[in-house]
C-alpha positions as CSV (number, residue, x, y, z in Angstrom):
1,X,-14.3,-3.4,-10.1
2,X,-16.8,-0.7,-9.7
3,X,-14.9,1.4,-12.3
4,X,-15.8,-1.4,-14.9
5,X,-19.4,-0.4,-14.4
6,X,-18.9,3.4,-14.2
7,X,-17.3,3.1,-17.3
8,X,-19.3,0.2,-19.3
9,X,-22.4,2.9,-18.0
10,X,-20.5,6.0,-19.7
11,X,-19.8,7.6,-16.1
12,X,-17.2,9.6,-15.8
13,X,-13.8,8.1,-14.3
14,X,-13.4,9.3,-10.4
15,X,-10.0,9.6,-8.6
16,X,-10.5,6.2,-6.6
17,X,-11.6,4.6,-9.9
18,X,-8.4,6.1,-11.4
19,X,-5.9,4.6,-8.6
20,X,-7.5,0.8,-8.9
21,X,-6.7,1.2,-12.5
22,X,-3.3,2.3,-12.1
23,X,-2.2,-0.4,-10.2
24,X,-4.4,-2.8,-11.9
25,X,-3.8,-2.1,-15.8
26,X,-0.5,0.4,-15.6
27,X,0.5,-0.1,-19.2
28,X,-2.9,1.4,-19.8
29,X,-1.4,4.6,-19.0
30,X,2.3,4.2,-21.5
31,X,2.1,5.6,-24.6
32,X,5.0,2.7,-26.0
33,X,2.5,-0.1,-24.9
34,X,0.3,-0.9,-27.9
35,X,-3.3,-2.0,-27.7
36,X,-5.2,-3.9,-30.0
37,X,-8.4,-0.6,-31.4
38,X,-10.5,-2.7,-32.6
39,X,-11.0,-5.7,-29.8
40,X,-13.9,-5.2,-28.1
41,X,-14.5,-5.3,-24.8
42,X,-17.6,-7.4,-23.4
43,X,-20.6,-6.3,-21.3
44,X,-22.3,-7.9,-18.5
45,X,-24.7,-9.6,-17.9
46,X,-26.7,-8.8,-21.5
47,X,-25.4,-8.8,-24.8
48,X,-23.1,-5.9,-25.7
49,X,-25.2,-2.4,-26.8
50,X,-22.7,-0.4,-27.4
51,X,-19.3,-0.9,-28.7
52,X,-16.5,-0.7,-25.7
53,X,-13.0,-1.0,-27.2
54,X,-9.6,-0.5,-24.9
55,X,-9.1,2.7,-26.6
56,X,-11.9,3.9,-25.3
57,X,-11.0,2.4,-21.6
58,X,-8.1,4.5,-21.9
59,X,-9.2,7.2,-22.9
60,X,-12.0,7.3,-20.4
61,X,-9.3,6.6,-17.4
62,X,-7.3,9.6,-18.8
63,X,-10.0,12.3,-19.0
64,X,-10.3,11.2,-15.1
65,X,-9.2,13.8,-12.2
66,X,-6.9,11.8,-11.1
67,X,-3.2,13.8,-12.4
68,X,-0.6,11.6,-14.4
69,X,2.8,12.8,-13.1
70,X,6.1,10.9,-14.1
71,X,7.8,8.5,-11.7
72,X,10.8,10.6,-10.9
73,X,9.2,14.2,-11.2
74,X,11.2,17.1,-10.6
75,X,10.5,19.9,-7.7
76,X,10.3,22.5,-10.1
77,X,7.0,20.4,-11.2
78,X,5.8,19.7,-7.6
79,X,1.6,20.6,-7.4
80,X,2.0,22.1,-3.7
81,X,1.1,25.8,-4.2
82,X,3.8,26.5,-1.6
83,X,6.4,23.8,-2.5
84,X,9.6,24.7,-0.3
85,X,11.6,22.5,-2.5
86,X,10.7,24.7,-5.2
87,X,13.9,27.4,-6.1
88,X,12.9,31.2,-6.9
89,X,11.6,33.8,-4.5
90,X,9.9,32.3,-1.7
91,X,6.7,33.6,0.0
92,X,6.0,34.8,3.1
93,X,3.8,31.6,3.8
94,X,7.1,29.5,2.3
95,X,9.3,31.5,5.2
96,X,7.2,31.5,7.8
97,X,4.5,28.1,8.3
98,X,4.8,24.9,6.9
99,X,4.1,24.1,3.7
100,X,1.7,20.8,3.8
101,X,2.3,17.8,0.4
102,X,-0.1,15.5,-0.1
103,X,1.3,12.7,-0.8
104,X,1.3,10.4,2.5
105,X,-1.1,10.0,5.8
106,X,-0.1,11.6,9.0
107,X,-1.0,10.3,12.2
108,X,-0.9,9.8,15.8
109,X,-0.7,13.1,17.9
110,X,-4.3,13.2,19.7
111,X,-5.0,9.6,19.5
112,X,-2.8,6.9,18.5
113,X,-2.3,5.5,14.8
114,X,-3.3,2.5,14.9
115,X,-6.9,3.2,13.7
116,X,-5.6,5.3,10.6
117,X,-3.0,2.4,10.0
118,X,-5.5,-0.3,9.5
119,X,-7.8,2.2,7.2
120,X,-4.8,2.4,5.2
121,X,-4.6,-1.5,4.9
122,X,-7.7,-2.1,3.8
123,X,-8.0,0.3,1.0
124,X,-4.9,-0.7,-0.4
125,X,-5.2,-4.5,-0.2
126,X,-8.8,-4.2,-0.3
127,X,-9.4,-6.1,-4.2
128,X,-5.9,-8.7,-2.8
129,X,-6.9,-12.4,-2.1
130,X,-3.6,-12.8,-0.7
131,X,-1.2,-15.6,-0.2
132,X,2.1,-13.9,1.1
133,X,2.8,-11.5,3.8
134,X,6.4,-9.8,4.1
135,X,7.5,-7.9,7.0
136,X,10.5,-5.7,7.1
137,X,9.9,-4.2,10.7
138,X,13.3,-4.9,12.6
139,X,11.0,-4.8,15.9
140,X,8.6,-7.3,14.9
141,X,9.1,-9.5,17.9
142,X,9.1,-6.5,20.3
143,X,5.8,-6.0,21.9
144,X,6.8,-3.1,24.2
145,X,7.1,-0.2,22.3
146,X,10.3,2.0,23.7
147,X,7.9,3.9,25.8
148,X,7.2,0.5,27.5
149,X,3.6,0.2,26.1
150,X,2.0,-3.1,25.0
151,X,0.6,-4.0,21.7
152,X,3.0,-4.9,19.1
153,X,1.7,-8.5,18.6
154,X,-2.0,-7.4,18.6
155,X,-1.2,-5.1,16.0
156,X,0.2,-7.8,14.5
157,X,-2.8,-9.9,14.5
158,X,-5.2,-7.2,13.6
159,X,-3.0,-6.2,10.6
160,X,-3.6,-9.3,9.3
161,X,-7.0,-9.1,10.0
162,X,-7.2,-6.1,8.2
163,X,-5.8,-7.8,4.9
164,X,-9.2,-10.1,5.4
165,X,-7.5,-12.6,6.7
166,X,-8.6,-15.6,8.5
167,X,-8.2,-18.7,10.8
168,X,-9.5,-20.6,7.5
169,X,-6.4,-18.6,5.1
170,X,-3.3,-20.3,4.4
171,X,-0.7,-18.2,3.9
172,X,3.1,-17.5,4.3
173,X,3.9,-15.3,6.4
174,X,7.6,-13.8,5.8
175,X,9.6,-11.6,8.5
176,X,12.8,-9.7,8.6
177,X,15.4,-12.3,8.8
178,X,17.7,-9.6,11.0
179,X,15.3,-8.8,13.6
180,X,16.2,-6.3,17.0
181,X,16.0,-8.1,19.9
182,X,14.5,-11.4,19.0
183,X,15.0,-14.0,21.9
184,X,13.9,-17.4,21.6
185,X,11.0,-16.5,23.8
186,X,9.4,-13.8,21.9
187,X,10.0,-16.0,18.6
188,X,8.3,-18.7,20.3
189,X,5.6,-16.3,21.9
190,X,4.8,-14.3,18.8
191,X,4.8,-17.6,16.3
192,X,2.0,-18.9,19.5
193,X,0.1,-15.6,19.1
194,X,0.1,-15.9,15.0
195,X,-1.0,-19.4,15.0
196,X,-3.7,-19.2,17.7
197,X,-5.6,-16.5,15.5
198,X,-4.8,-17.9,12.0
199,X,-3.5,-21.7,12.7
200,X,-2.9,-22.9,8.7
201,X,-0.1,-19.8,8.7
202,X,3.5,-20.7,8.2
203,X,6.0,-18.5,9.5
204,X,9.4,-17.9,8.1
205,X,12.0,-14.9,7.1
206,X,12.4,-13.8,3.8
207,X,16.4,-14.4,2.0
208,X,19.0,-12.1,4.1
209,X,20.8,-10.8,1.2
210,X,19.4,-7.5,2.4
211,X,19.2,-5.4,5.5
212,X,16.5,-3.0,5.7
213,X,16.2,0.0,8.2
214,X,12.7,1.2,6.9
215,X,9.2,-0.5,7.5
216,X,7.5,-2.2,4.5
217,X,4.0,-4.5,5.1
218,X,3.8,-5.9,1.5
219,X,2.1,-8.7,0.3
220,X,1.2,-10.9,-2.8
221,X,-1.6,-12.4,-4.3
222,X,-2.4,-15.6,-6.2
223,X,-1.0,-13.7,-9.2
224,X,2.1,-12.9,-7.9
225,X,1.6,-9.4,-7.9
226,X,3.0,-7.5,-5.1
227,X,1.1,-4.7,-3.3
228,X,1.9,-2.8,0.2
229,X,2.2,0.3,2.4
230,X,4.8,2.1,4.3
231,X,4.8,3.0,8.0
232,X,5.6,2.9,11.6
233,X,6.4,0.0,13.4
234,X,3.6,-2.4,14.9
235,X,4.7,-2.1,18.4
236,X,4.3,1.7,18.6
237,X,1.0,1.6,16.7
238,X,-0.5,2.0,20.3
239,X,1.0,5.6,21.1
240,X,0.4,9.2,20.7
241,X,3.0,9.5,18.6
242,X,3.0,11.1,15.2
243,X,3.9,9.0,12.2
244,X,3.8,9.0,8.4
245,X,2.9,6.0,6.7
246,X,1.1,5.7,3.0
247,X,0.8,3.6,-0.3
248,X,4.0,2.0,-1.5
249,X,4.4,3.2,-5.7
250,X,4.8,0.9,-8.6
251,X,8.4,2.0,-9.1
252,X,9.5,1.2,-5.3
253,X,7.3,-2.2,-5.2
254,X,9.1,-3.2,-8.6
255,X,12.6,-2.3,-6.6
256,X,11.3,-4.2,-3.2
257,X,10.0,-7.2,-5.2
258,X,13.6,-8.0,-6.9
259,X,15.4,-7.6,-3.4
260,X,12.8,-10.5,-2.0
């Protein structure tokens, strides 16, 4: 809530201020959603001194640096100088190197992921008090990783460490009901390892109606709202290998949260 203060303060809006609100208060940012001009907003902890309306809110979270680009933008509009996806003539950079999109995190390669992974959890669940945890990873109860390394349940257990977790949290704890390999042993071993570290967890698998191929850590809070990230899966965390992983968007947790 540190934006509340920049902007009850008259600071200007910055891009991290700008994300919270976005997946906080979205209908802040569509012009079809009316607001009521004249409520007024209160200030803490003194009386109010000056007069802060939701108007004002957004208009203050739109004169941010933070670009407002629509959900399903075309490549023609893409912000990468060097877009290949782009049509027209295409440079001698566009031909020759690739061109690099900002739009997820890249890791692994000289050390492994795992490190940038967790980063990644905490800032996007960072504001969560959560009460559900759903796992899509088809290799959940695999703790080799196909090169044979070991880790996939500690990555378990520190990924829900990461979402501030603890042995005190009750929680459900919801996993791909179509799983890769999942003998009664490593069902049985990886329920052991979950309760040992967080014993008031209940484990289950989220309705089958679906299959999914692709890894989704989601989660919701007390209020139901449903927040998560993209990525590898857990039990190659632990490798030099290069993966992309990065903040699910509104539009594609709205999509995952009426398939669960």
């Amino acid at each position: 809530m540190s934006w509340w203060l920049r902007f009850c303060l008259g600071l200007p809006a910055r891009r991290e201020d700008l994300e919270e609100i976005r997946r906080s208060l979205p209908e802040l940012f569509d012009a079809n959603f009316n607001v009521d001009k004249h409520l007024l907003l209160p200030w803490w902890p003194s009386p109010v001194l000056r007069e802060l309306t939701v108007e004002g809110l957004r208009r203050w979270a739109r004169a941010g640096d933070l670009r407002s680009e629509p959900e399903a933008a075309s490549p023609e509009e893409c912000p990468a100088e060097e877009c290949p996806l782009r049509k027209g003539p295409r440079t001698a950079q566009a031909r020759g190197e690739v061109a690099v999109l900002r739009l997820m995190v890249a890791g692994g390669a000289h050390k492994p992921p795992k490190g940038e992974f967790l980063d990644l959890v905490r800032r996007v669940h960072k504001d969560q008090l959560i009460l559900e945890v759903i796992l899509t990873d088809p290799y959940i109860y695999l703790d080799l990783s196909e090169r044979g390394q070991p880790g996939g349940y500690v990555a378990l257990i520190d990924y829900l460490h990461a979402l501030r977790l603890t042995q005190d949290s009750a929680f459900d704890l919801k996993l791909n009901p179509s799983p890769r390999k999942a003998t009664t042993t490593a069902r049985q071993l990886l329920e052991r390892k979950v309760k040992g570290a967080f014993p008031r967890a209940r484990l289950g698998a989220f309705p089958a109606s679906h299959r999914f191929h692709d890894r989704f850590y989601l989660t919701r809070d007390r209020s139901g709202r449903l927040a998560g990230i993209f990525g590898p899966s857990l039990n190659g965390l632990g490798a030099k290998t290069i993966v992309l992983m990065g903040e699910l968007e509104h539009g594609a947790l709205q999509r995952l949260g009426g398939l669960m």
